[in-house]
C-alpha positions, -999 to 999 in steps of 0.1 A, spaced: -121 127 -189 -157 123 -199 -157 85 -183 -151 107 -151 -174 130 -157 -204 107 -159 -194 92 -122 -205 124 -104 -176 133 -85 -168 165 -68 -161 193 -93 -129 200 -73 -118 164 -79 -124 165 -115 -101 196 -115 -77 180 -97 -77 148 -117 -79 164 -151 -44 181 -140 -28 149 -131 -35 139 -167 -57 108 -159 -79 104 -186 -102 71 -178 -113 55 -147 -95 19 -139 -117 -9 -133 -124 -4 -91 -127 34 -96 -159 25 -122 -172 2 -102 -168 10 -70 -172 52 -71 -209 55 -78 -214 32 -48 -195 53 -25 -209 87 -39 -241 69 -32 -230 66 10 -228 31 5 -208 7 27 -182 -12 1 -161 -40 2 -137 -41 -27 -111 -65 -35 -87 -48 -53 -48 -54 -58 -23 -25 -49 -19 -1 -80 -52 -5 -93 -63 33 -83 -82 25 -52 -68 55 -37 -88 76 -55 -121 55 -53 -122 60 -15 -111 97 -16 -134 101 -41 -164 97 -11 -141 116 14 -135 144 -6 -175 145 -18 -189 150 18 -156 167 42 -163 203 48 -130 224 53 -128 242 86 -150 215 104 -128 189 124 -115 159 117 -143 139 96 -129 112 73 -99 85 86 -82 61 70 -63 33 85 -31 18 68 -14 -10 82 23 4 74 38 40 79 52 40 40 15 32 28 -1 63 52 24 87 38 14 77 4 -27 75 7 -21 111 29 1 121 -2 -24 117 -30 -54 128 -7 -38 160 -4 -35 163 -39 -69 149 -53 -85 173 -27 -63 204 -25 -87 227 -52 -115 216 -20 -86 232 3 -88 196 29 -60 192 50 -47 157 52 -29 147 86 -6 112 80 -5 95 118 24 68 120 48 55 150 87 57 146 85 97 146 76 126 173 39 130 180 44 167 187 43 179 155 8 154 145 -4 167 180 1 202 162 -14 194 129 -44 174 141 -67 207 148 -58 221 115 -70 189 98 -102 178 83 -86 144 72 -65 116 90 -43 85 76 -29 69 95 -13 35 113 -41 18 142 -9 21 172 -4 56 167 -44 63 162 -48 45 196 -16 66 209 -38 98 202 -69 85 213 -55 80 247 -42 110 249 -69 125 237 -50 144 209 -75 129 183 -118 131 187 -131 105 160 -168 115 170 -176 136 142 -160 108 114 -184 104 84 -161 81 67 -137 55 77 -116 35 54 -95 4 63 -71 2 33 -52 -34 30 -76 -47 51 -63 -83 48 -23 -72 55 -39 -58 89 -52 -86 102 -19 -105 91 1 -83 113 -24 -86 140 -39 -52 141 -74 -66 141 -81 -59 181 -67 -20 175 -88 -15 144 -121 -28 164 -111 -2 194 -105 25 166 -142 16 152 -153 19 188 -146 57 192 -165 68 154 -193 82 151 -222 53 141 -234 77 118 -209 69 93 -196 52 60 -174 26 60 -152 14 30 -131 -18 35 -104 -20 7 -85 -52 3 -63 -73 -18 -79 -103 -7 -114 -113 10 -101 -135 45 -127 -148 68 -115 -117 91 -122 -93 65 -158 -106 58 -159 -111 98 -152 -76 107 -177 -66 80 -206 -82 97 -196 -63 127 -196 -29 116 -206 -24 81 -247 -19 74 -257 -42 40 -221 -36 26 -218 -40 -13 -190 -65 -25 -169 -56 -55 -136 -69 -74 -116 -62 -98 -93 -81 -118 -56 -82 -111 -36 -57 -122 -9 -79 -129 -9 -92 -164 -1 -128 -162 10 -134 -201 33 -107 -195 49 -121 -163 79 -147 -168 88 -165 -138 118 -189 -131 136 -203 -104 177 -216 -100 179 -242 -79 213 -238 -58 234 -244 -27 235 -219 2 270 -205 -6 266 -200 -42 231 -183 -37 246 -145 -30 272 -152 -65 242 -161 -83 223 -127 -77 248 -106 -82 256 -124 -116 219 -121 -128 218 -84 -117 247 -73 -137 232 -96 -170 196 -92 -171 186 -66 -190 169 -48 -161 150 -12 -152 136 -9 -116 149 -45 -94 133 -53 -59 151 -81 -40 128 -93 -11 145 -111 23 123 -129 49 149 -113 75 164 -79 81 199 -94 86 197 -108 52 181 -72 38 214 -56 58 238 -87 41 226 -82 7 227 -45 6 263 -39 22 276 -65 0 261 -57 -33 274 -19 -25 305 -29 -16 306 -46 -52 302 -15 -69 262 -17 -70 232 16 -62 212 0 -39 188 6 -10 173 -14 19 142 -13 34 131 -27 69 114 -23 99 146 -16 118 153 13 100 137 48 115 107 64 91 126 91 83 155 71 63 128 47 52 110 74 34 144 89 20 152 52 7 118 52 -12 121 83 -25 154 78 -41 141 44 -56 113 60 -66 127 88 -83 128 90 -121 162 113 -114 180 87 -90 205 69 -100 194 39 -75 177 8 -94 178 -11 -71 160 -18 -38 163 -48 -11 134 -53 14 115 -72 39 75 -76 29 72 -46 48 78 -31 9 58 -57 -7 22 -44 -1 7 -10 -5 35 9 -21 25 18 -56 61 15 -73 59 16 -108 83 4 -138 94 -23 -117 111 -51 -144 125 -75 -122 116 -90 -86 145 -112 -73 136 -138 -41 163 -139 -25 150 -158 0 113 -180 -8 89 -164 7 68 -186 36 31 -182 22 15 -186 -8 3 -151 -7 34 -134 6 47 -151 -29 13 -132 -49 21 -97 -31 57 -101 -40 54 -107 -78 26 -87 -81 49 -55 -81 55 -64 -116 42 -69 -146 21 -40 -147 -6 -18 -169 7 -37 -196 44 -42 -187 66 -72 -189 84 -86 -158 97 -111 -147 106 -126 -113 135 -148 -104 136 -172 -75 164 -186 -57 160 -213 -45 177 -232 -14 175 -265 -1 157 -250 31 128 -238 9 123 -267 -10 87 -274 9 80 -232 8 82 -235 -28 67 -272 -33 38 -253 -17 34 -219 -35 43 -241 -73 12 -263 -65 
């Protein structure tokens, strides 16, 4: 705790952090807390996992008044990663009493409409934000902090005209914190635009690379669903994620490993938030008796999962980086893993690319 000490945070952070047992700062949170504290703008490149949650909260938490409005937002480009950074908000702030509001699509606004007033805090996706800015449910004119967490898988999914709109309607008077896994030219573009003499930070991977193991099987299309289920009933496994490029395949893999006898759940965006979330939770549960869970990308950035042994491609993913976010769910704070690519005919140039 005393490494925490010295970075000046909140008093009713330290409580809260001493509770969750943390007993040293990670790499970002050293480097990048006293800058925030400071007001400073940041851009940190940081991987998921590597506490970043709590460097930018860390700011939030400092200067948010209870009882005053809404005056801190963070923007999340998936629903699952806005439940999540709203879920340890809450906690790292609830000796400060802050309510945290998580703002997502694929459920009612009613009930965000209702806890909006009550909030001091928002997290949340850029189309619902822009759904509550139009209806003037949300006033972002008192913000004196914005965050854009996973900037880079924003701009990937083409958010980057929303989050320029959502910038629009804060206050100028604030501090902005860009949080990203990696530095794009859109990234360092949008900074220019709206950041004042930003400080840039990075910290190291969080994946261990001496303690990751990766091979590939090179097989035929029909033999390519016998070969998974063989390596999932002999590797000597904990936590497994199996990532599709398509939610048919997600939906094939899933109803036929479970018809084989096999605890499994799927994750995609065709699912509602509400079964997504109870999918997560039951992976993510220490109690569960589900090991394993098969996904689109939508589960390969953000989402801190830990204990995760084993990441399966079932199908090659198309980029280079899709490939870094996948693995990178393994191998972790010291952890072996090891990830296992399939590999088809049809992928031979995906892979020709991400092995070079």
């Amino acid at each position: 705790m005393e490494k925490f000490e010295k970075l000046g945070l909140d008093e009713h952070l330290l409580r809260a952090i001493k509770e969750k047992g943390f007993t040293a700062p990670s790499e970002i949170q050293e480097k990048s807390i006293p800058l925030v504290l400071h007001g400073k703008d940041v851009i940190a490149e940081s991987s998921t996992g590597s506490g970043k949650t709590l460097a930018f909260a860390a700011g939030i938490i400092k200067k948010v008044e209870p009882g005053r409005g809404i005056q801190a937002l963070v923007l999340t480009p998936t629903r699952e990663l806005a439940e999540q950074v709203a879920q340890s908000i809450a906690e790292f702030s609830r000796f400060k009493k802050l309510e945290v509001v998580s703002v997502y699509g694929g459920v009612s606004m009613y009930n965000q409409v209702k806890m909006i007033p009550r909030s001091e805090i928002v997290v949340g996706t850029p189309g619902r934000i822009l759904d509550h800015l139009n209806k003037r449910s949300l006033d972002l004119s008192r913000i004196n902090t914005l965050v854009i967490d996973e900037a880079d898988r924003m701009f990937e999914m083409g958010f980057i005209e929303d989050v320029e709109k959502i910038i629009g309607e804060c206050s100028n008077k604030r501090q902005t914190l860009l949080f990203s896994a990696t530095i794009s030219k859109d990234v360092i573009s949008l900074s220019r635009k709206y950041m004042i003499n930003p400080v840039g930070i990075s910290a190291e991977s969080y994946v261990d690379p001496k303690k990751l193991k990766q091979v590939f099987y090179d097989v035929e299309d029909n033999v390519k669903f016998s070969l998974l289920k063989h390596l999932l009933e002999n590797e000597n496994s904990g936590l497994v994620m199996i990532f599709c490029n398509t939610r048919k395949n997600v939906d094939f893999v899933s109803k036929n490993l479970s018809f084989m006898g096999l605890d499994v759940v799927p994750i995609h965006g065709g699912f509602s938030q509400e079964k997504r979330n109870r999918f997560l939770s039951m992976f993510n549960s220490e109690k569960s008796k589900v090991k394993i869970l098969i996904a689109t990308d939508v589960a390969a950035r953000g989402l801190d999962i830990k204990n995760v042994s084993h990441i399966y491609n079932y199908d090659i993913p198309l980029s280079k980086n899709e490939y870094i976010h996948r693995i990178g769910r393994t191998a972790r704070a010291g952890k072996e893993g090891k990830v296992i690519n399939i590999l088809t005919p049809r992928y031979y140039d995906n892979f020709q690319d991400i092995i070079q």
